[in-house]
C-alpha positions as a LaTeX table, in Angstrom:
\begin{tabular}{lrrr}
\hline
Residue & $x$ (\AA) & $y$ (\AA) & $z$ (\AA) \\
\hline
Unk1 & 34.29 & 3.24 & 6.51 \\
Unk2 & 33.44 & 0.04 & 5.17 \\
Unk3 & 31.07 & 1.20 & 2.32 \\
Unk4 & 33.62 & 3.88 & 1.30 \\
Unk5 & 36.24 & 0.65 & 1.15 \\
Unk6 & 33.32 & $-1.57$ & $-0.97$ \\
Unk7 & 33.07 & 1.43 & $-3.48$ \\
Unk8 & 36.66 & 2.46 & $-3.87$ \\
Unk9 & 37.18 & $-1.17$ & $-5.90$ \\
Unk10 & 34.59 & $-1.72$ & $-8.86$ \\
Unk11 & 35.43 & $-5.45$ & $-9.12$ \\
Unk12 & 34.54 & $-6.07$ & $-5.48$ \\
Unk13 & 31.13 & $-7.43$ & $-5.44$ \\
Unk14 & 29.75 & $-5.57$ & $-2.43$ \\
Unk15 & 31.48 & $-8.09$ & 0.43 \\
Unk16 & 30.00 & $-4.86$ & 2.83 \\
Unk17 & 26.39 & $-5.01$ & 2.08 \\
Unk18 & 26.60 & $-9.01$ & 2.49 \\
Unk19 & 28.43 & $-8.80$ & 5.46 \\
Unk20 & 26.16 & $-5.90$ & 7.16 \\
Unk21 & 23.05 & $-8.14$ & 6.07 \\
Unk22 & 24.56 & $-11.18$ & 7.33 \\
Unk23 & 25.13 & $-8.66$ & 11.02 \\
Unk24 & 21.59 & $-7.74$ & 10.98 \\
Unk25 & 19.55 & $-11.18$ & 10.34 \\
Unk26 & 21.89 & $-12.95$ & 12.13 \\
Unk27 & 20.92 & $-11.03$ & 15.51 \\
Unk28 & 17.19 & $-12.41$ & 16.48 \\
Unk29 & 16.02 & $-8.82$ & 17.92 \\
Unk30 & 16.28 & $-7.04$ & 14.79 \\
Unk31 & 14.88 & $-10.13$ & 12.59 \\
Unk32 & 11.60 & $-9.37$ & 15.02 \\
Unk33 & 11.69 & $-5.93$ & 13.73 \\
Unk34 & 11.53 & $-6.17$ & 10.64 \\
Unk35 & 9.09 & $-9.51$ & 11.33 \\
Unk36 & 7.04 & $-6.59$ & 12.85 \\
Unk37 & 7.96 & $-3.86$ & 10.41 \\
Unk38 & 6.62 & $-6.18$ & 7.29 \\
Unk39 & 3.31 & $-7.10$ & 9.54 \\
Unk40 & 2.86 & $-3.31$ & 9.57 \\
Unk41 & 3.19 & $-2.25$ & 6.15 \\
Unk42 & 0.88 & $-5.53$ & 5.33 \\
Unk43 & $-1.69$ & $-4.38$ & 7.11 \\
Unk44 & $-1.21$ & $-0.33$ & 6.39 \\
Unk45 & $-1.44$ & $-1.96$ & 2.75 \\
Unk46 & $-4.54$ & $-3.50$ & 3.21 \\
Unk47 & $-6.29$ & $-0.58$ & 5.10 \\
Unk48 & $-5.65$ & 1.85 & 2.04 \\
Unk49 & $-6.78$ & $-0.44$ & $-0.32$ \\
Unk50 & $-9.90$ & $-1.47$ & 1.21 \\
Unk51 & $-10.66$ & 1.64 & 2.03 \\
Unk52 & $-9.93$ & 2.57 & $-1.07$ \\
Unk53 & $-12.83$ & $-0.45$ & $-2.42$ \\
Unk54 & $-15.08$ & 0.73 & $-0.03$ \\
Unk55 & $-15.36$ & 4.30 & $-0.84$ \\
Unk56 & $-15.24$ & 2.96 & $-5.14$ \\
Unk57 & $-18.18$ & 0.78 & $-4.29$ \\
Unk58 & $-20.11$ & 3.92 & $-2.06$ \\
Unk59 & $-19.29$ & 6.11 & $-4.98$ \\
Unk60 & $-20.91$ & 3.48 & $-7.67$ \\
Unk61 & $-24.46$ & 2.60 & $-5.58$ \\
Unk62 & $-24.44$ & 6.31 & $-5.64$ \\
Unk63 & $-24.02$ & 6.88 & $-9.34$ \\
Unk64 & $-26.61$ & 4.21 & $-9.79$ \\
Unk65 & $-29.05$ & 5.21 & $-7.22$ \\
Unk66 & $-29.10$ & 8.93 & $-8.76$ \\
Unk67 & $-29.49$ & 6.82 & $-12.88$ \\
Unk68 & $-32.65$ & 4.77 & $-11.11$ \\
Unk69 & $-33.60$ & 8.36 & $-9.41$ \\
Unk70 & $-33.82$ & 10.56 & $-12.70$ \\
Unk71 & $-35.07$ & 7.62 & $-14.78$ \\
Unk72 & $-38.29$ & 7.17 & $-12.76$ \\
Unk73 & $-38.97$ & 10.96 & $-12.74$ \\
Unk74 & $-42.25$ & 11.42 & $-14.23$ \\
Unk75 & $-43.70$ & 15.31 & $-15.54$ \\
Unk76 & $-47.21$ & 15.67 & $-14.98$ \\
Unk77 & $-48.72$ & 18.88 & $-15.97$ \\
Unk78 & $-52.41$ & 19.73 & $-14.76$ \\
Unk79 & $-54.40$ & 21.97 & $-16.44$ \\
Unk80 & $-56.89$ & 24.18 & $-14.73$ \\
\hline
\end{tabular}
């Protein structure tokens, strides 16, 4: 009801979304969520991306581990 009421008047400034923001940090339970929530994503954040180094850095010793293979190959033919 109340975010039909703050869109029904364009030169209301969104009083709803300041008061329903104002509801939810004021009330120290759901501050902890999203305390907890934020901790979460931080460190779902960091997982992906240094996973994400890790495998880059696996994938580059390869690369250069195959260049230092093939380089020191070395033909020799014998002749009977």
């Amino acid at each position: 009801m109340t975010i039909e009421k703050g869109y029904t008047d364009s030169n209301q400034s969104f009083d709803w979304w300041d008061r329903y923001r104002h509801d939810l940090l004021s009330d120290g339970r759901t501050q902890q969520k999203l305390e907890i929530i934020l901790k979460m994503c931080i460190i779902g954040t960091t997982f992906v991306c240094g996973t994400a180094v890790i495998c880059m850095f696996l994938l580059a010793l390869r690369k250069l581990f195959n260049y230092l293979s093939d380089s020191k190959t070395v033909v020799v033919q014998c002749y009977p």
